[in-house]
PADRENVO-814341 format. One record per residue (C-alpha): residue number from 1; residue in three letters; chain; x, y, z. Coordinates in steps of 0.2 Angstrom, whole numbers, plus 5000, padded with zeros to 4 digits. Example, Ala and Ser with C-alpha at 12.3 -4.5 7.8 and 13.67 -1.06 7.14 Angstrom:
2
@i=1&aa=ALA&ch=A&c1=5062&c2=4978&c3=5039 .
@i=2&aa=SER&ch=A&c1=5068&c2=4995&c3=5036 .
***
This chain:
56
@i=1&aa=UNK&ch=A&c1=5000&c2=5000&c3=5000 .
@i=2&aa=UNK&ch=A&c1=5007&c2=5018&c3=4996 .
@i=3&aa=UNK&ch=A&c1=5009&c2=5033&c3=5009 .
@i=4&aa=UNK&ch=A&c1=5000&c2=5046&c3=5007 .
@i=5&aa=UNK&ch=A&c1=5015&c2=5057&c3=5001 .
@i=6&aa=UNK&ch=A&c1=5018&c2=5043&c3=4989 .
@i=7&aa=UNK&ch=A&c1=5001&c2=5049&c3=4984 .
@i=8&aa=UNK&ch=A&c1=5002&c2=5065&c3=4984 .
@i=9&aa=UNK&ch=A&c1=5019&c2=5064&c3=4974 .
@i=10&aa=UNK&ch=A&c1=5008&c2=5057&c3=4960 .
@i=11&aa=UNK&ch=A&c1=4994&c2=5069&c3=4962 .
@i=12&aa=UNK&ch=A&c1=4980&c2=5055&c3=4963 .
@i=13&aa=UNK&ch=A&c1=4966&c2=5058&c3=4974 .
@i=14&aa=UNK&ch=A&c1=4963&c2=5047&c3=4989 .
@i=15&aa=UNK&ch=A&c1=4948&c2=5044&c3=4994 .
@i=16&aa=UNK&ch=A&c1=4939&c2=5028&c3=5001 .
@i=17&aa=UNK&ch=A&c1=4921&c2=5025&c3=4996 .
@i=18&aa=UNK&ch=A&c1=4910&c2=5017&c3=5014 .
@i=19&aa=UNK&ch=A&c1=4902&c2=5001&c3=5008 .
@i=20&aa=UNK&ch=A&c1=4890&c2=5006&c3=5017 .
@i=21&aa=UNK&ch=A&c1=4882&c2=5019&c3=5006 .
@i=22&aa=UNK&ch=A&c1=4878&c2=5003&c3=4994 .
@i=23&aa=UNK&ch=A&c1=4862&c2=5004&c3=4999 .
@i=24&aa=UNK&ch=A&c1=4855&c2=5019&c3=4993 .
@i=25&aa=UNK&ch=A&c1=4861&c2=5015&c3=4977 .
@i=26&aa=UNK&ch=A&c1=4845&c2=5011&c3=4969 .
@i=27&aa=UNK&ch=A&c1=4834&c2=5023&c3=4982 .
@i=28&aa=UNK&ch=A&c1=4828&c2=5041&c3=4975 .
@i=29&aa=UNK&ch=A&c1=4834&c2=5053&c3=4991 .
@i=30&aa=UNK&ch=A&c1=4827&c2=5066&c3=4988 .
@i=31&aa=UNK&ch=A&c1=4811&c2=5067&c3=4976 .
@i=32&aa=UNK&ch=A&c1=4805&c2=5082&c3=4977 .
@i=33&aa=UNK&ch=A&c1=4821&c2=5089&c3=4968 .
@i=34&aa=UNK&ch=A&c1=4822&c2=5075&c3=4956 .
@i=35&aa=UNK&ch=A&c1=4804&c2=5080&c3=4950 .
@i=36&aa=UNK&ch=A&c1=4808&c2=5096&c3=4947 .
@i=37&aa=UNK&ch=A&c1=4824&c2=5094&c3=4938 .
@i=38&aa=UNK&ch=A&c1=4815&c2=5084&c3=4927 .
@i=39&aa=UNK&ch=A&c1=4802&c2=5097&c3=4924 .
@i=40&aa=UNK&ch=A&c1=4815&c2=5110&c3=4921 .
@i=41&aa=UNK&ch=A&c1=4824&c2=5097&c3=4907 .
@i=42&aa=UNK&ch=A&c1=4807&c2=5095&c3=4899 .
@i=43&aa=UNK&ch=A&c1=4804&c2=5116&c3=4899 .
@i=44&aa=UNK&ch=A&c1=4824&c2=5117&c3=4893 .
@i=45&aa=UNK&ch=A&c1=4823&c2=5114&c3=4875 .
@i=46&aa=UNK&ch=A&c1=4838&c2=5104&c3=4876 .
@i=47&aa=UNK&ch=A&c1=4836&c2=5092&c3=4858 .
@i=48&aa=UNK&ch=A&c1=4831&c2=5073&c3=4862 .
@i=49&aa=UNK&ch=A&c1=4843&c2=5061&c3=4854 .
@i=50&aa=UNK&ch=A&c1=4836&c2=5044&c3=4851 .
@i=51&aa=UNK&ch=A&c1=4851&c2=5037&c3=4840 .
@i=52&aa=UNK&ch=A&c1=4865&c2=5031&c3=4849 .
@i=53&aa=UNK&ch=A&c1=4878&c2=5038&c3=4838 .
@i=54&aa=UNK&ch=A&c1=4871&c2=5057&c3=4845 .
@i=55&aa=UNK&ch=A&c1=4867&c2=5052&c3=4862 .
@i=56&aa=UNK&ch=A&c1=4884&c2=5052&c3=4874 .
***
């Protein structure tokens, strides 16, 4: 395992992920907001790719 000025040295971030956060991985935390940022996409005009080759 590296030290963190081995780390540094090589200017990749460290950061460790809890396991434990696994389990909101597939739950909506806050729905409210997600209801309105999806409103505001749909007012946006952004252009709606349905080919693959456009859509990134």
């Amino acid at each position: 395992m590296k030290t963190m000025l081995e780390i540094n040295k090589n200017k990749v971030p460290a950061v460790r992920i809890d396991s434990s956060l696994e389990k909101y991985d597939n739950v909506v935390l806050f729905p409210e907001k997600l209801a309105k940022a999806n409103e505001q996409l749909k007012k946006s005009g952004f252009p709606k790719f349905t080919d693959k080759k456009h859509s990134r």
